[in-house]
Residue, then its C-alpha position, 0 to 999 in steps of 0.5 A: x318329758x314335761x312340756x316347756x314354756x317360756x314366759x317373759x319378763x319375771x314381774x308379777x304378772x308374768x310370775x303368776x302366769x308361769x305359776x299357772x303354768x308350772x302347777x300343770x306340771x309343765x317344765x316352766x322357764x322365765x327370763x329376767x335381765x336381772x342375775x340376781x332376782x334368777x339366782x333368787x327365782x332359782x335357790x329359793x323359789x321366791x320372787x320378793x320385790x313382786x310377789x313378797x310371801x310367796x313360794x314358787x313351784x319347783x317347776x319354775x325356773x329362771x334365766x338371763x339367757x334368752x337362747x336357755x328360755x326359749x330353746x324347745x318350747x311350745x310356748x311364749x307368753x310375753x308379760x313385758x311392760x308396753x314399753x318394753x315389747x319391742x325390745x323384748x320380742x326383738x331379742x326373742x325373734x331369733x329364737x322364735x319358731x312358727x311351731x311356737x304358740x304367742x301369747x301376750x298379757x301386756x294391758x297398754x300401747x306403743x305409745x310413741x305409736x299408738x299401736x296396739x301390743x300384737x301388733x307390735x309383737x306381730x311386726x317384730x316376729x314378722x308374721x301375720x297379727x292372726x297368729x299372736x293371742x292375747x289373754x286379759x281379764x280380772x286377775x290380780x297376780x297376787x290372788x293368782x299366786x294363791x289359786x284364788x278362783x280367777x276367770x279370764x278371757x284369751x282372744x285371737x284372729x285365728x281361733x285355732x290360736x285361741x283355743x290352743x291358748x285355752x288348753x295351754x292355761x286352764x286348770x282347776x282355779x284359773x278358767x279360760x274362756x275364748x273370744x274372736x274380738x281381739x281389738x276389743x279385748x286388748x283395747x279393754x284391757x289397756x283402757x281400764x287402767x285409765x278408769x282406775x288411775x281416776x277410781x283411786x284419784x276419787x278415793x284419794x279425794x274421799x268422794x266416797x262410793x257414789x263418785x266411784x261407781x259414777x266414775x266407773x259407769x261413766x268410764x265403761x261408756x267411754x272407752x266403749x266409743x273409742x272402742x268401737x270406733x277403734x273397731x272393737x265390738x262394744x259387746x266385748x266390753x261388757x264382758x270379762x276384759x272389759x267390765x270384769x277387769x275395770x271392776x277389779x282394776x278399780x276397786x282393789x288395794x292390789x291395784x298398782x293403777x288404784x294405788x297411783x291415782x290414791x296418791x295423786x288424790x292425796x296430792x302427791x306429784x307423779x314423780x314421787x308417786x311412780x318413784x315410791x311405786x317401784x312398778x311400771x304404772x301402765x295407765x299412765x303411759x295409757x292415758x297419754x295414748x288414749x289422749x292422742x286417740x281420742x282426738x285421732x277418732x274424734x271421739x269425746x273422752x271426759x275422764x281421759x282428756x281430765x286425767x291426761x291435764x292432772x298427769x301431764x298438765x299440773x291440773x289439781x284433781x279437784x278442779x279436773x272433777x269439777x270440769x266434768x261435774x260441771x259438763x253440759x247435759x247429756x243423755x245417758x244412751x250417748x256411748x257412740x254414734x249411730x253409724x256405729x250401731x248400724x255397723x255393728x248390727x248388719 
């Protein structure tokens, strides 16, 4: 008997993991609110709003019956938006298991609460954090659908979790590596998006590659001081949830957080851009988060504290780039603190 897993929500993301997943010939179910993207998922193996061209495994199935989906499973992978966790892993809850392995690939925070997604998940289920895993990393579902080469990262508090991670999605195009630094890998894969959103805004601007790969360098240095004062190794950062993500987030054309700040950089407000968008656009729910933490941690977020006044503020994306041109001198070593290092090098 093939073995079962569920996988929530049907967007893109969560579509092309449960293809990952069907393609080991595992009996795949994914949940969906929607009656008529299941009947589509189910007749005609497609998913056309998110993944448009692309047939699905017959080995995937959908359903609006959360009972349906998580009923025997081994398994659940959650690829709600950030907004949604809450919410979904209370639905789940009654049908969750302690057998059951959890994992999350949702890249952002509880904003009203800026707690990060497995903890959310963790109180929800009320279990111990140790026991939810999280995978990121540089990974378009676009590619992913086709069996493009794609390596990620899976990385929980418990190891024997990660490892179960592993083996639940390694296969010959999609390699899994494991890592103990969950704070860094999920913060990592949430702030990122934040450097994109200002990548496609650079481009928008047609400030041409220096501004970008400046943009980039400048945005890794950031988000690896809240980072580690967050509690995250600054190594982690370096690595595939951290440089390898922010590279492929900020550079591609499948990029929803690309293609948002591309608009914002042409001049069109953010309404009319999340509106034409049709896609939750996590940086942006991110940047407001980061925004709050930054002066939480007391850590300075240039390129985050500009975007959150172009976003939220009305700030002309111009002058924000101006602002940060326009900074007092540093040097470049200044990612953190010394009392940081001196932690992290006991």
């Amino acid at each position: 008997m093939a073995r079962k897993v569920a996988v929530l929500v049907a967007g893109s993301w969560g579509t092309a993991l449960a293809s990952v997943l069907a393609d080991k010939e595992m009996n795949v179910v994914i949940w969906t609110r929607n009656e008529s993207q299941k009947d589509e998922i189910n007749r005609l193996h497609t998913n056309g709003r998110f993944l448009p061209g692309v047939t699905l495994s017959p080995n995937l199935t959908a359903t609006t019956d959360m009972h349906e989906a998580m009923d025997g499973a081994e398994a659940v992978v959650i690829v709600a938006p950030s907004a949604a966790i809450r919410e979904v892993t209370r639905q789940m809850r009654p049908f969750w298991t302690e057998e059951m392995l959890v994992v999350h690939a949702t890249k952002g925070f509880e904003t009203e609460s800026l707690k990060r997604i497995s903890t959310v998940i963790a109180e929800e289920l009320e279990c111990e954090e140790g026991r939810i895993v999280v995978l990121s990393g540089p990974s378009h579902a676009e590619e992913v659908v086709k069996r493009c080469p794609t390596t990620v990262v899976v990385a929980a508090l418990d190891d024997s979790e990660a490892i179960r991670a592993q083996d639940l999605f390694m296969n010959p195009y999609f390699r899994v590596y494991t890592n103990r630094d969950m704070v860094g890998v999920e913060l990592a894969g949430a702030l990122k998006n934040i450097i994109a959103l200002g990548a496609g805004m650079s481009d928008g601007l047609g400030f041409g590659d220096n501004a970008k790969a400046a943009l980039l360098t400048r945005g890794l240095a950031e988000i690896t001081r809240i980072g580690a004062e967050m509690g995250a190794n600054p190594l982690t950062f370096a690595g595939l949830a951290g440089v390898g993500d922010l590279v492929v987030t900020a550079t591609s054309r499948h990029s929803r957080n690309w293609r948002a700040g591309y608009m914002l950089g042409e001049g069109k407000k953010l309404e009319t851009v999340l509106s034409s968008m049709g896609m939750v656009v996590e940086g942006i729910r991110t940047t407001k988060a980061a925004h709050t933490l930054s002066d939480k941690y007391k850590v300075q977020m240039p390129i985050t504290q500009q975007l959150y006044q172009v976003l939220f503020e009305g700030l002309d994306p111009r002058t924000a780039v101006e602002a940060l041109m326009g900074r007092d001198k540093k040097t470049e070593m200044e990612l953190m603190s010394i009392e940081t290092w001196e932690t992290w090098h006991k």
